[in-house]
N, CA, C and O atoms as a GROMACS GRO file, in nm:
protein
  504
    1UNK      N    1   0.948   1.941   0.283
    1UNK     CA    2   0.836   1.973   0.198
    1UNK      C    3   0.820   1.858   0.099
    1UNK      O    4   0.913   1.817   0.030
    2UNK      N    5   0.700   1.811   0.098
    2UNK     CA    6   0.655   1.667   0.029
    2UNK      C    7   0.593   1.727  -0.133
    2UNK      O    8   0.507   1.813  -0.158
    3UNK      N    9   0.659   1.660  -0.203
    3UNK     CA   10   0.665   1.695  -0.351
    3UNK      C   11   0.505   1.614  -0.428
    3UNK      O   12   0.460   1.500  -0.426
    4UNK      N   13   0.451   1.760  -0.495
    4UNK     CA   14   0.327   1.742  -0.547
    4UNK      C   15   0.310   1.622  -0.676
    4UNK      O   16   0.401   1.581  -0.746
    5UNK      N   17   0.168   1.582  -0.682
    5UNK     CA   18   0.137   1.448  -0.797
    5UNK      C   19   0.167   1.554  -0.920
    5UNK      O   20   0.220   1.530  -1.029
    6UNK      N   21   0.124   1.657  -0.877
    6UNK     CA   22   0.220   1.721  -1.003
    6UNK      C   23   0.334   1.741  -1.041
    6UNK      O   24   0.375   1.728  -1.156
    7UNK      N   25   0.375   1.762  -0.980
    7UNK     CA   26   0.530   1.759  -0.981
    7UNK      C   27   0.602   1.621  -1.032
    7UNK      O   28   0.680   1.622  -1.127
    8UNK      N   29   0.572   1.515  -0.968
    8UNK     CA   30   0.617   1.392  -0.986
    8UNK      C   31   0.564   1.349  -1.118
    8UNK      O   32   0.610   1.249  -1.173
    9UNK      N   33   0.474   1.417  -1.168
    9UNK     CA   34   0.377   1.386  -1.310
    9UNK      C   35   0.477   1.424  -1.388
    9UNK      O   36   0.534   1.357  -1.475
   10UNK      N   37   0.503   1.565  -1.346
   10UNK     CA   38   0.576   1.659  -1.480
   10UNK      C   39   0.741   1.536  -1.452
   10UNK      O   40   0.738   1.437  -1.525
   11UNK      N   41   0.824   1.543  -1.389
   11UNK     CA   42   0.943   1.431  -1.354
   11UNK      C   43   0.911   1.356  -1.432
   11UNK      O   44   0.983   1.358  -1.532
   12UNK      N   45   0.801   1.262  -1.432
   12UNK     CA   46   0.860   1.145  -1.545
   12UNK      C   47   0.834   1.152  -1.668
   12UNK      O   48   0.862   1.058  -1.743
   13UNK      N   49   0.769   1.279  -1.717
   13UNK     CA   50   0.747   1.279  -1.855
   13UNK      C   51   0.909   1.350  -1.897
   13UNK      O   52   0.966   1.327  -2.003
   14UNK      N   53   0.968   1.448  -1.776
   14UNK     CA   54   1.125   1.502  -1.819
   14UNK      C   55   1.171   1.376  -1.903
   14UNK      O   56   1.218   1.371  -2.016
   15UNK      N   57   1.120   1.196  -1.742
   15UNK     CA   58   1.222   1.114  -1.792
   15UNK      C   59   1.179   1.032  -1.928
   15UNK      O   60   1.253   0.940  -1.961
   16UNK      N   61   1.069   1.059  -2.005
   16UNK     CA   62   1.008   0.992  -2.096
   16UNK      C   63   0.889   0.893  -2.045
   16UNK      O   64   0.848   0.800  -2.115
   17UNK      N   65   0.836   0.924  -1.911
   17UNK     CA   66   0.722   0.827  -1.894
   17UNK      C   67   0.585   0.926  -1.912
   17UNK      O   68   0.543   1.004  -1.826
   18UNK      N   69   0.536   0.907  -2.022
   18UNK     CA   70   0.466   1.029  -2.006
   18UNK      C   71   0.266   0.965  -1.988
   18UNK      O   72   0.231   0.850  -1.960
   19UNK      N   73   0.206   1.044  -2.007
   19UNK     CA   74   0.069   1.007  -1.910
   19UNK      C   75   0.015   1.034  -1.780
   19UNK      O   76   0.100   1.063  -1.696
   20UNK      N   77  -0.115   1.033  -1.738
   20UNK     CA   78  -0.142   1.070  -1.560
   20UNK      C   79  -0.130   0.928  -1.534
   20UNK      O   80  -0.149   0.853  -1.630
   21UNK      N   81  -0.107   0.888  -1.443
   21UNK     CA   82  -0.081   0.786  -1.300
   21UNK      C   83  -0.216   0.746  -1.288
   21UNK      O   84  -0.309   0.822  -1.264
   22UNK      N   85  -0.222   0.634  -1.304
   22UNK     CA   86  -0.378   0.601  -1.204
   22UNK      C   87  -0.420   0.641  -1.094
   22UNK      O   88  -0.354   0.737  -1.055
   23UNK      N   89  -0.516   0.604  -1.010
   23UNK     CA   90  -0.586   0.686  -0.916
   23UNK      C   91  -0.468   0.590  -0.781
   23UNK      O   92  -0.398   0.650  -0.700
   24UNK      N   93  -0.479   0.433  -0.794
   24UNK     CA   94  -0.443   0.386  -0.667
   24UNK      C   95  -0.246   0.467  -0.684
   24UNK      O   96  -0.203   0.539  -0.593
   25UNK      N   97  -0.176   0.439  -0.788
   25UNK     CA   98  -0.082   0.512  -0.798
   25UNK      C   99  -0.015   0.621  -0.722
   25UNK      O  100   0.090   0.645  -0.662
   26UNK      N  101  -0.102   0.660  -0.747
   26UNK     CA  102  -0.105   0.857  -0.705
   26UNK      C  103  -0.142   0.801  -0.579
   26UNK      O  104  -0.040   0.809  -0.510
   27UNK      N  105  -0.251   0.739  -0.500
   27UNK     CA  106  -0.255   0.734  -0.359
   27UNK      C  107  -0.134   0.626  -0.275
   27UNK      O  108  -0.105   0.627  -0.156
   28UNK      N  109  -0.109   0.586  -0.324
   28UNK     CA  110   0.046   0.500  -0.263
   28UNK      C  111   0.117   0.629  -0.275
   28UNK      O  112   0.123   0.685  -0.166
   29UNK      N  113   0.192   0.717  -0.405
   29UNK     CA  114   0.300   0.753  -0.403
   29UNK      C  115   0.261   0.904  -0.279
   29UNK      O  116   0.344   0.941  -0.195
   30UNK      N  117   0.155   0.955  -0.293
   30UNK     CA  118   0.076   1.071  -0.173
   30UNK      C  119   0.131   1.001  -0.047
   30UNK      O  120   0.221   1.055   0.017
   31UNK      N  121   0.088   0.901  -0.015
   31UNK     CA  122   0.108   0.808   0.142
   31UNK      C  123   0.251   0.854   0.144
   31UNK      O  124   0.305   0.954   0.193
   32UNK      N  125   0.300   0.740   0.068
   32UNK     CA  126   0.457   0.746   0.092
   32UNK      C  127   0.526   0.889   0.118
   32UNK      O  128   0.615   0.896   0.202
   33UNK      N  129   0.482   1.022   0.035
   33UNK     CA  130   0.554   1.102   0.026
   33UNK      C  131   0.514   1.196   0.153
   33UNK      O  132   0.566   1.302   0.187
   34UNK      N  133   0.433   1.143   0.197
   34UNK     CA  134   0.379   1.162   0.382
   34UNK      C  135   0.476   1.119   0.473
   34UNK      O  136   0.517   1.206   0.549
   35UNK      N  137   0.524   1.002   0.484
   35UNK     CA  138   0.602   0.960   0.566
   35UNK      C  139   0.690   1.057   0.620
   35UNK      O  140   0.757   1.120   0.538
   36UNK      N  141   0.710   1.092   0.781
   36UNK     CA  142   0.786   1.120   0.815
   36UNK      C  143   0.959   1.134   0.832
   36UNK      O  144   1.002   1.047   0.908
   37UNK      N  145   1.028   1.194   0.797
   37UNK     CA  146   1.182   1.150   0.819
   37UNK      C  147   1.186   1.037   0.907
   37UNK      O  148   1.078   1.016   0.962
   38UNK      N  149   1.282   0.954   0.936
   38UNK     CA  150   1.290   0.824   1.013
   38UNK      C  151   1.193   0.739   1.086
   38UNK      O  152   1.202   0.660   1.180
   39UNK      N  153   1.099   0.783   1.012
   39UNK     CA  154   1.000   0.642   1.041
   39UNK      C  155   0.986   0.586   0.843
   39UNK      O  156   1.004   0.638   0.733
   40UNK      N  157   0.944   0.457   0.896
   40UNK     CA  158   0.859   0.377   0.784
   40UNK      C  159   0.719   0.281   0.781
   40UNK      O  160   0.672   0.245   0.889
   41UNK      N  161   0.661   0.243   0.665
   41UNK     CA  162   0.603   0.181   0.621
   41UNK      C  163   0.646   0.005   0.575
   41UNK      O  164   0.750  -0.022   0.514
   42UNK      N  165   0.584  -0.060   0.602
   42UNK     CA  166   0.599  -0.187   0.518
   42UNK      C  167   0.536  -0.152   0.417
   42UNK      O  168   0.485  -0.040   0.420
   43UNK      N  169   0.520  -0.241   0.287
   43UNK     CA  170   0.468  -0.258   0.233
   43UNK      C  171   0.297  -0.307   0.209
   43UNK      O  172   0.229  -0.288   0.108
   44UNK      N  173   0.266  -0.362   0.313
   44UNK     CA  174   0.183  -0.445   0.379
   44UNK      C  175   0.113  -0.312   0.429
   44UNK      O  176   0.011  -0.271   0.375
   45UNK      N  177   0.159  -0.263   0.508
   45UNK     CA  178   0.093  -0.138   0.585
   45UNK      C  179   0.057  -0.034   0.488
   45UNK      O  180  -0.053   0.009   0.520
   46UNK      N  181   0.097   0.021   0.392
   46UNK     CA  182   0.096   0.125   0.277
   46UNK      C  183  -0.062   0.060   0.263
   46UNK      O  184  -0.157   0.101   0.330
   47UNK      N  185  -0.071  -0.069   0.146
   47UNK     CA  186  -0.190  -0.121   0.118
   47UNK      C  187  -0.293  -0.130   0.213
   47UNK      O  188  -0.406  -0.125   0.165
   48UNK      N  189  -0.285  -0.142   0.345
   48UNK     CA  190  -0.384  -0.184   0.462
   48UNK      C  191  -0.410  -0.010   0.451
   48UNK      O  192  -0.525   0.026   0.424
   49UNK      N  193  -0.303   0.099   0.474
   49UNK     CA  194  -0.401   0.213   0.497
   49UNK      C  195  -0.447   0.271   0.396
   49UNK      O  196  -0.556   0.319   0.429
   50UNK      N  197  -0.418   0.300   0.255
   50UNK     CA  198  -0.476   0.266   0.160
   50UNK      C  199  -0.652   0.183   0.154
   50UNK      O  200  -0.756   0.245   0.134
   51UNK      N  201  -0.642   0.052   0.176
   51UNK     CA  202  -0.776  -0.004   0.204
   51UNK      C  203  -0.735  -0.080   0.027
   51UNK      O  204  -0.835  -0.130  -0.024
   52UNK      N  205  -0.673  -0.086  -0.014
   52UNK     CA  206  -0.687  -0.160  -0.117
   52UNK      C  207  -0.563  -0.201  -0.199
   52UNK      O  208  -0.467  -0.123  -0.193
   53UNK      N  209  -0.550  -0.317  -0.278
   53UNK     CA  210  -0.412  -0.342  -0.301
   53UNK      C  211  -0.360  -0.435  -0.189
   53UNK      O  212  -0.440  -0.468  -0.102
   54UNK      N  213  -0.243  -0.477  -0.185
   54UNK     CA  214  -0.171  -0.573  -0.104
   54UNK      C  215   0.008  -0.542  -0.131
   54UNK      O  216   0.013  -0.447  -0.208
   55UNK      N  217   0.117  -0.578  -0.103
   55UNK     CA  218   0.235  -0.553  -0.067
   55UNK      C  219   0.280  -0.570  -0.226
   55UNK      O  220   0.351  -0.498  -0.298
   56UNK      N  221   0.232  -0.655  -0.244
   56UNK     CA  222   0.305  -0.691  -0.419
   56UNK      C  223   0.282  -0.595  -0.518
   56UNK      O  224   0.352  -0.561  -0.613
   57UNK      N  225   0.109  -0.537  -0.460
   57UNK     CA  226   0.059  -0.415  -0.571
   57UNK      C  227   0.159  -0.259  -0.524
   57UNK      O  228   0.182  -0.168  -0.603
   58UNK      N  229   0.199  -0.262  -0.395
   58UNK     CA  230   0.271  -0.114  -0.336
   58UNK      C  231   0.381  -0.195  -0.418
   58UNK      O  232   0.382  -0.198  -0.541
   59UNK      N  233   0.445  -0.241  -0.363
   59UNK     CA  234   0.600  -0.309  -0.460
   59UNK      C  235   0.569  -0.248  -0.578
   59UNK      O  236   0.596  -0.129  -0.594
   60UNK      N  237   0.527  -0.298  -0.644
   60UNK     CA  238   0.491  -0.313  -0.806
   60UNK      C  239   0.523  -0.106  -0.834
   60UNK      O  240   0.601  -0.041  -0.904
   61UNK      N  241   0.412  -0.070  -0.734
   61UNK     CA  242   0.418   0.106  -0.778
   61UNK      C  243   0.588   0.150  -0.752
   61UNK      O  244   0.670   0.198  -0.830
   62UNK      N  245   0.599   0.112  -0.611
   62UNK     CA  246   0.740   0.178  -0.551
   62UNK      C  247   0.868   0.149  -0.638
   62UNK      O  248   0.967   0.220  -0.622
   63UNK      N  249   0.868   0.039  -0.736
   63UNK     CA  250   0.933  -0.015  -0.842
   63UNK      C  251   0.966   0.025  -0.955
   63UNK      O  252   1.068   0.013  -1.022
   64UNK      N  253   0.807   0.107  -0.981
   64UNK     CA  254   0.821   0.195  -1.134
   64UNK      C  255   0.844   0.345  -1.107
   64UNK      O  256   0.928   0.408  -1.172
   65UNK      N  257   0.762   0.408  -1.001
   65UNK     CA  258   0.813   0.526  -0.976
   65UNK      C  259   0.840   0.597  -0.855
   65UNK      O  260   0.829   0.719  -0.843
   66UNK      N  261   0.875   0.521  -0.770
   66UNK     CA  262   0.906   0.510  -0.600
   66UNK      C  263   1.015   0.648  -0.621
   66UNK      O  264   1.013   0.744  -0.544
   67UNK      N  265   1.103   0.638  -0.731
   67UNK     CA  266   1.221   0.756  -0.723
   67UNK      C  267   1.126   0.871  -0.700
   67UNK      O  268   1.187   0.975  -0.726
   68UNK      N  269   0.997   0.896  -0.661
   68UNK     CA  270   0.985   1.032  -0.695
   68UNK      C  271   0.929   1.104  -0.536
   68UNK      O  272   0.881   1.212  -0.500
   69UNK      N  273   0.973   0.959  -0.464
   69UNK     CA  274   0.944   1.018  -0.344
   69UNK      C  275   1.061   0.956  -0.274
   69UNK      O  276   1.161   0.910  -0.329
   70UNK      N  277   1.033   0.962  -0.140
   70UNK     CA  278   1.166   0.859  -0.065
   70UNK      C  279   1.147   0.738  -0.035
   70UNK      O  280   1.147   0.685   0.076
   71UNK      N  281   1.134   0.701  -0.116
   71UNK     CA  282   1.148   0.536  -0.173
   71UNK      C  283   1.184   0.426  -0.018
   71UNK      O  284   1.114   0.328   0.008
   72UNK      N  285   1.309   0.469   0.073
   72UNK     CA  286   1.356   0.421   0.125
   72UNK      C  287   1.274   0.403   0.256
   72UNK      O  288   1.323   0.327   0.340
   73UNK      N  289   1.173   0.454   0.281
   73UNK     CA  290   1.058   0.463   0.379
   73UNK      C  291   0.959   0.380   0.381
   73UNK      O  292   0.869   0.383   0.465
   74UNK      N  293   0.971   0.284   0.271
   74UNK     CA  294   0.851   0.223   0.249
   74UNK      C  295   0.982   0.056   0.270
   74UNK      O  296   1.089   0.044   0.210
   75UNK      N  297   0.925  -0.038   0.366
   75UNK     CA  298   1.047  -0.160   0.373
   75UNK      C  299   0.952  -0.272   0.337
   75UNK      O  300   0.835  -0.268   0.300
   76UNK      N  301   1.048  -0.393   0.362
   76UNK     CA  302   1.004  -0.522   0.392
   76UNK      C  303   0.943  -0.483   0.514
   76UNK      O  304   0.958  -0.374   0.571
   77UNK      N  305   0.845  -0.619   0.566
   77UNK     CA  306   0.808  -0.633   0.691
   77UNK      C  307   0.873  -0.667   0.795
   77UNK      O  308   0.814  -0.652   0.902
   78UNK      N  309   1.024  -0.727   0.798
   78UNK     CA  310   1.088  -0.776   0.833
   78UNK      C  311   1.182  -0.654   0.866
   78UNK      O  312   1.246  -0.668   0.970
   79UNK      N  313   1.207  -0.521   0.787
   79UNK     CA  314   1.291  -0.449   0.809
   79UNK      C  315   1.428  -0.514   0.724
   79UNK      O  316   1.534  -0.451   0.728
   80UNK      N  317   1.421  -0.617   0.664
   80UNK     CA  318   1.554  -0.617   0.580
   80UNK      C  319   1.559  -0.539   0.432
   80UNK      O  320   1.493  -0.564   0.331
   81UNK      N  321   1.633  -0.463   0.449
   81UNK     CA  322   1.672  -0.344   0.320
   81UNK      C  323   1.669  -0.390   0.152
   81UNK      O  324   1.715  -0.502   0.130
   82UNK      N  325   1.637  -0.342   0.078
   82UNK     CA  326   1.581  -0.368  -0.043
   82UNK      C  327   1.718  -0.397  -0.086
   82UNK      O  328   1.813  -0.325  -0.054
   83UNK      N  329   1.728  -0.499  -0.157
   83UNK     CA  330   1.846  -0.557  -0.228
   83UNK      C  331   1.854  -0.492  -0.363
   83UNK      O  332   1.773  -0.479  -0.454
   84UNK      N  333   1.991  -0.454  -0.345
   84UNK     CA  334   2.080  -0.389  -0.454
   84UNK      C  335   2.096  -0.212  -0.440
   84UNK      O  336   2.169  -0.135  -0.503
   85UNK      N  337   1.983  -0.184  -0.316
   85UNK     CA  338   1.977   0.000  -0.251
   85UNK      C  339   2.035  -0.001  -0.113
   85UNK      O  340   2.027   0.103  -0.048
   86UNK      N  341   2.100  -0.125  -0.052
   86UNK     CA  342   2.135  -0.106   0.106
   86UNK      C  343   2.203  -0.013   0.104
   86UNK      O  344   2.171   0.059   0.199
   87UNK      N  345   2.300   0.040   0.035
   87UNK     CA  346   2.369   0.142   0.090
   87UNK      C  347   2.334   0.273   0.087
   87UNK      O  348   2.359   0.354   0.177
   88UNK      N  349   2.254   0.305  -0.055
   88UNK     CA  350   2.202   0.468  -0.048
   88UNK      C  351   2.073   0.429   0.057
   88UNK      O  352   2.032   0.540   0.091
   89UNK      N  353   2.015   0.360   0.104
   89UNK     CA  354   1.891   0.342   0.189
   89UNK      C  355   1.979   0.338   0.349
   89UNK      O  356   1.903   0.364   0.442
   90UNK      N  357   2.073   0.319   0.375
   90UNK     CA  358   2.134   0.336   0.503
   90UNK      C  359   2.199   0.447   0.538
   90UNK      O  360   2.228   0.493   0.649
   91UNK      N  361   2.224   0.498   0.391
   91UNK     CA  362   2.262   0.679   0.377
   91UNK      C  363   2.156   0.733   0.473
   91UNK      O  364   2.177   0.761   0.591
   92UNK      N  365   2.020   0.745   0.400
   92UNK     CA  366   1.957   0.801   0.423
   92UNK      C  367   1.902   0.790   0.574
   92UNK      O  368   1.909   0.889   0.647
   93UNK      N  369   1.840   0.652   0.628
   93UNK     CA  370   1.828   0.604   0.762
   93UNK      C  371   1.926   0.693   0.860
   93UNK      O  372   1.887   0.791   0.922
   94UNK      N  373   2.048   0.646   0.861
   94UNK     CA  374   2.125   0.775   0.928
   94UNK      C  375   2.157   0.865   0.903
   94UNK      O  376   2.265   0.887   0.957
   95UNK      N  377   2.105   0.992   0.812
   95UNK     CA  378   2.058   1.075   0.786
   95UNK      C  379   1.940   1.097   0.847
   95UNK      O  380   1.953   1.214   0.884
   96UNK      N  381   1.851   1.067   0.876
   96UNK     CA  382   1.678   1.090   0.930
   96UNK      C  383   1.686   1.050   1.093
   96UNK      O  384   1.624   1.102   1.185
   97UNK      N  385   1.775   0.949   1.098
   97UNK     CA  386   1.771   0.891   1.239
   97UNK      C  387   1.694   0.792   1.271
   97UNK      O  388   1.683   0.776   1.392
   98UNK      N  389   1.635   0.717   1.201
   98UNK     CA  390   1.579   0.574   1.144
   98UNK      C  391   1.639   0.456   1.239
   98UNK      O  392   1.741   0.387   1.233
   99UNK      N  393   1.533   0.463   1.325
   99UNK     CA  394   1.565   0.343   1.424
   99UNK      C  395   1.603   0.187   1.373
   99UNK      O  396   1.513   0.108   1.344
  100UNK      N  397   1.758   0.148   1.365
  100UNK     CA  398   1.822   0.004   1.288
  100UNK      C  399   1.834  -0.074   1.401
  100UNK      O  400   1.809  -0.033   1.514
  101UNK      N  401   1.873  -0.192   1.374
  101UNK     CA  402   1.878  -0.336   1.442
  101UNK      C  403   2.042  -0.362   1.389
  101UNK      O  404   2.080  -0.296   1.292
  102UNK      N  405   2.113  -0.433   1.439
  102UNK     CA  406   2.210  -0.501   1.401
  102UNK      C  407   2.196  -0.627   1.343
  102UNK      O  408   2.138  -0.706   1.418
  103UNK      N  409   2.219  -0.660   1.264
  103UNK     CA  410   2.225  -0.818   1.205
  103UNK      C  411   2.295  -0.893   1.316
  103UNK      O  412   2.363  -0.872   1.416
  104UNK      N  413   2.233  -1.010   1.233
  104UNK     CA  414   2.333  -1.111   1.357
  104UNK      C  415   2.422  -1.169   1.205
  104UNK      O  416   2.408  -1.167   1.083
  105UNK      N  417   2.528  -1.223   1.321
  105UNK     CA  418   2.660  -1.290   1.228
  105UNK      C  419   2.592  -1.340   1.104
  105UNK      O  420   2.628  -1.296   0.995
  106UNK      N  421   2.478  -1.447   1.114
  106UNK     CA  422   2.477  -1.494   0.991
  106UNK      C  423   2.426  -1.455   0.875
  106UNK      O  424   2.405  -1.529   0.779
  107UNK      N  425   2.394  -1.283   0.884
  107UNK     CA  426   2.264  -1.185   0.788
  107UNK      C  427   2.461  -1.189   0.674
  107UNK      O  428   2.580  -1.208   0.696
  108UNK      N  429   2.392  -1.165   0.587
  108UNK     CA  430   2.481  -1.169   0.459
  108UNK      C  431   2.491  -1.033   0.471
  108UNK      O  432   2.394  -0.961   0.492
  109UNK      N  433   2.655  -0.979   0.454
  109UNK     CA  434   2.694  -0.844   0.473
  109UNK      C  435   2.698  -0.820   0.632
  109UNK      O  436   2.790  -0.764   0.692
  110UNK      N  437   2.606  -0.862   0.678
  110UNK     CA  438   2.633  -0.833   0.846
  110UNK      C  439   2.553  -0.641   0.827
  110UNK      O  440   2.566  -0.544   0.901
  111UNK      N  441   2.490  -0.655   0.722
  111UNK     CA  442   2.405  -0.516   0.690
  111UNK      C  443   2.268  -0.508   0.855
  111UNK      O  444   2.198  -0.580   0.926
  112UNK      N  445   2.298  -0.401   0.836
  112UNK     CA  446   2.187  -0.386   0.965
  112UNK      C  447   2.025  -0.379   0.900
  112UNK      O  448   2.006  -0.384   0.779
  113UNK      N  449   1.930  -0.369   0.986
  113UNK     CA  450   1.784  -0.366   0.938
  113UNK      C  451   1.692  -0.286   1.010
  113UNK      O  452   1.691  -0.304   1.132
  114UNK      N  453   1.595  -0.184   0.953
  114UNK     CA  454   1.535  -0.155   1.038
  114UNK      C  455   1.426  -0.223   1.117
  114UNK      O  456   1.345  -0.316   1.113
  115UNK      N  457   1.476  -0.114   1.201
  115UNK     CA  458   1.413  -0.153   1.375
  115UNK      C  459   1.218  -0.117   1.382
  115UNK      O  460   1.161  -0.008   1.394
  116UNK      N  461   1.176  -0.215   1.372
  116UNK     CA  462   1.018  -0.160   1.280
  116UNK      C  463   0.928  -0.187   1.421
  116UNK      O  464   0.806  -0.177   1.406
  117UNK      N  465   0.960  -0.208   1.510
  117UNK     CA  466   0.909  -0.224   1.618
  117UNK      C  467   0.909  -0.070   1.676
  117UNK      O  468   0.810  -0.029   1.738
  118UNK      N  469   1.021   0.010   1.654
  118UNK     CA  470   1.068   0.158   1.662
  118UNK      C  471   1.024   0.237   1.564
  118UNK      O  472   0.970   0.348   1.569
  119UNK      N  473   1.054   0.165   1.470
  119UNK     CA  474   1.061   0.273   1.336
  119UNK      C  475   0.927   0.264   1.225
  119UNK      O  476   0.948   0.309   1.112
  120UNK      N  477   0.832   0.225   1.247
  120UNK     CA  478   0.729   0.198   1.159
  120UNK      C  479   0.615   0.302   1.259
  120UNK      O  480   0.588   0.300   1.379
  121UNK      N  481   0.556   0.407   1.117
  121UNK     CA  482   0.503   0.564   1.152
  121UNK      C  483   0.323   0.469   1.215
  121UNK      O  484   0.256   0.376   1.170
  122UNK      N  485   0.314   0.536   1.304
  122UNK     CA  486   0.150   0.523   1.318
  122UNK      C  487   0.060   0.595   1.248
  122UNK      O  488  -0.060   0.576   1.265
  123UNK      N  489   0.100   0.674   1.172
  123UNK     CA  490  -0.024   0.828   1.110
  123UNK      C  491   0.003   0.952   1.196
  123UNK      O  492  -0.050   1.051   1.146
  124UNK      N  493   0.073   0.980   1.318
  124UNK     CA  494   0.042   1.140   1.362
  124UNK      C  495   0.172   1.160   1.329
  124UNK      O  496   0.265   1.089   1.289
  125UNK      N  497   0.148   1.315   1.364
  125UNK     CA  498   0.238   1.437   1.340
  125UNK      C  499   0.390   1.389   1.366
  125UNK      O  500   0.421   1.311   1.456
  126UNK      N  501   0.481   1.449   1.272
  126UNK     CA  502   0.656   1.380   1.366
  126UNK      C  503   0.595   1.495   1.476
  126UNK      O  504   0.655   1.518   1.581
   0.00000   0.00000   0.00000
């Protein structure tokens, strides 16, 4: 069950962010909180279905209040894992069943990545 703009409204005023969300805001954090268990989004893709904005403007949202959805659904384009969350974000991946890649020897950590050829949602139903 995908958690309401209300809900996530009332959350950050608990945490001291208080105010409504802008309009594109609220439609990134809606998208995102769409996403299916083990599929994802790039960043890139959020903004393209959206229709407005670009990867830096979804970044920018998923940055300030991404905690209020599952954050970990939304990647690089590349599928390499957000630096400094690889591990609660690989929690979760195998948890959902989030189609990964293996690094090769020379990926730092030898951390795996998702598999976005697999794992990136088209829009229908899981």
């Amino acid at each position: 069950m995908s958690e309401s703009s209300a809900d996530r409204s009332q959350g950050r005023e608990e945490e001291g962010v208080a105010g409504e969300l802008d309009p594109y805001t609220e439609r990134v954090l809606d998208l995102v909180a769409s996403i299916p268990p083990g599929r994802v989004l790039a960043y890139g893709d959020v903004a393209a279905w959206l229709g407005e904005g670009g990867p830096r403007q979804v970044g920018r949202v998923m940055s300030l209040y991404g905690g209020a959805v599952p954050w970990w659904r939304v990647v690089r384009s590349d599928g390499v894992l957000l630096p400094g969350h690889e591990l609660r974000a690989m929690d979760a991946y195998r948890e959902e069943g989030t189609p990964l890649r293996e690094s090769g020897p020379a990926a730092e950590g030898h951390i795996p990545r998702v598999d976005m050829r697999r794992a990136r949602w088209d829009g229908t139903a899981p």
